[in-house]
N, C-alpha and C positions, 0 to 999 in steps of 0.2 A: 120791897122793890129791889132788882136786879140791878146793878150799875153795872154796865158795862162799856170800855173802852175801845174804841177802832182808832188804829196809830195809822195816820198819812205821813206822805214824805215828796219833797220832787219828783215829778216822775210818775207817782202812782198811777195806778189802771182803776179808772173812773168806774168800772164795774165794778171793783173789786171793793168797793166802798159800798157804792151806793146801792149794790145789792142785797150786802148786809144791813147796811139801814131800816132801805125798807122793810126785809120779812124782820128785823126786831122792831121795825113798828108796826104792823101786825100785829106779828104775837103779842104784845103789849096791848093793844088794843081786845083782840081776844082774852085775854088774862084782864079783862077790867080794871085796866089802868097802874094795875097791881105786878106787874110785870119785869120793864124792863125802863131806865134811864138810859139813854145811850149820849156818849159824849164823844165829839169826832178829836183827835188828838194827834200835834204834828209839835215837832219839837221848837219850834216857839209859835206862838197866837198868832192867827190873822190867816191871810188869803195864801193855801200852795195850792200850785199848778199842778195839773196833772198831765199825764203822758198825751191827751187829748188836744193841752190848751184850755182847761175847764178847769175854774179852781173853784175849790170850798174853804169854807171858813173855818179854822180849828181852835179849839184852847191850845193853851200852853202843857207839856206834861206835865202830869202832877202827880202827887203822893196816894192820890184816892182817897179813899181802899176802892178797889174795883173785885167785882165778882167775878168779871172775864173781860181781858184783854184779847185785842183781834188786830192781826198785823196786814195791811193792804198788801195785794202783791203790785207788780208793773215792773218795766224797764229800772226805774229810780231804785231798784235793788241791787245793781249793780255799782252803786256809790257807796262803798262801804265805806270811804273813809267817812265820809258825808254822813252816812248813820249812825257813826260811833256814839252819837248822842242818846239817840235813840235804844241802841243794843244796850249803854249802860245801863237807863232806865229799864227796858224790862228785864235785866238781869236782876236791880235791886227789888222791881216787884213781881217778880217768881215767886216769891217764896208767902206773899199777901195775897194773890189772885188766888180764887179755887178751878179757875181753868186760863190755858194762854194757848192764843189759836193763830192761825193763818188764811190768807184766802191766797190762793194758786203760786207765784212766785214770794210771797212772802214769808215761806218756810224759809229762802237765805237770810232772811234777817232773824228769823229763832233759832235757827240753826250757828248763825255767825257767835249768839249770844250765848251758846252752850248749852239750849233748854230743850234741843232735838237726841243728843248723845243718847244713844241706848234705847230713842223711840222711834217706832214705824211712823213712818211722815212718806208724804207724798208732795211734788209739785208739779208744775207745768212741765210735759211731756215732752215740752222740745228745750228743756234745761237738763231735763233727768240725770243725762251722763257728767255735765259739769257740776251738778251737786253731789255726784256720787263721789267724785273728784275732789271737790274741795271738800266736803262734809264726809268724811270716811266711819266715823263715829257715829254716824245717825243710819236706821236703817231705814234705807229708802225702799218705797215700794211705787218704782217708776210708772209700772200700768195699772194704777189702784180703778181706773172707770173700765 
């Protein structure tokens, strides 16, 4: 079995979650059970809101070991100081996951962490220019769709 982690925060884009969710419960379901754990994860326990007004329930970070970490995107990526918690933790488990992902604006929170440098990433299309801007080290591939 897969474990895998999707990190929320203030602010996130309720799609940007629950999208993921569901096709990893799917696939898990397809894979006979055998598949995938998914644990939703915000930097402490309990009910954040999303950019919606819709909250979900998260554990607290933790050490894992996760097979693949997934970083929500939304508005709430623009609180960096507010994620420093967040960026420290997937900094420390960079080097334990065997993949660390994003969905749309959530490449600024891997990018802010160091884990974009020297990789082709993509985000949301109408951040492009200001990740290319503050992210100069990551290469961005603005119109990847």
């Amino acid at each position: 079995m897969r474990r895998l982690g999707l990190v929320i925060f203030p602010g996130f884009q309720i799609l940007d979650a629950t999208g993921p969710l569901a096709a990893f419960e799917i696939a898990h379901l397809y894979a006979r059970r055998r598949g995938y754990e998914v644990r939703l994860l915000a930097d402490a326990a309990g009910p954040v809101r999303s950019s919606c007004g819709v909250s979900l329930v998260a554990d607290a970070l933790n050490d894992g070991p996760y097979d693949t970490l997934m970083v929500s995107g939304g508005d709430g990526t623009r609180a960096r100081e507010a994620l420093s918690g967040v960026v420290s933790w997937l900094q420390r488990q960079a080097a334990q996951a065997r993949r660390i992902t994003s969905v749309c604006s959530g490449a600024f929170i891997l990018a802010e962490a160091g884990l974009l440098d020297g990789r082709r990433c993509t985000t949301h299309w109408g951040r492009s220019d200001q990740f290319a801007r503050q992210y100069p080290q990551a290469r961005l591939e603005p119109d990847r769709i």
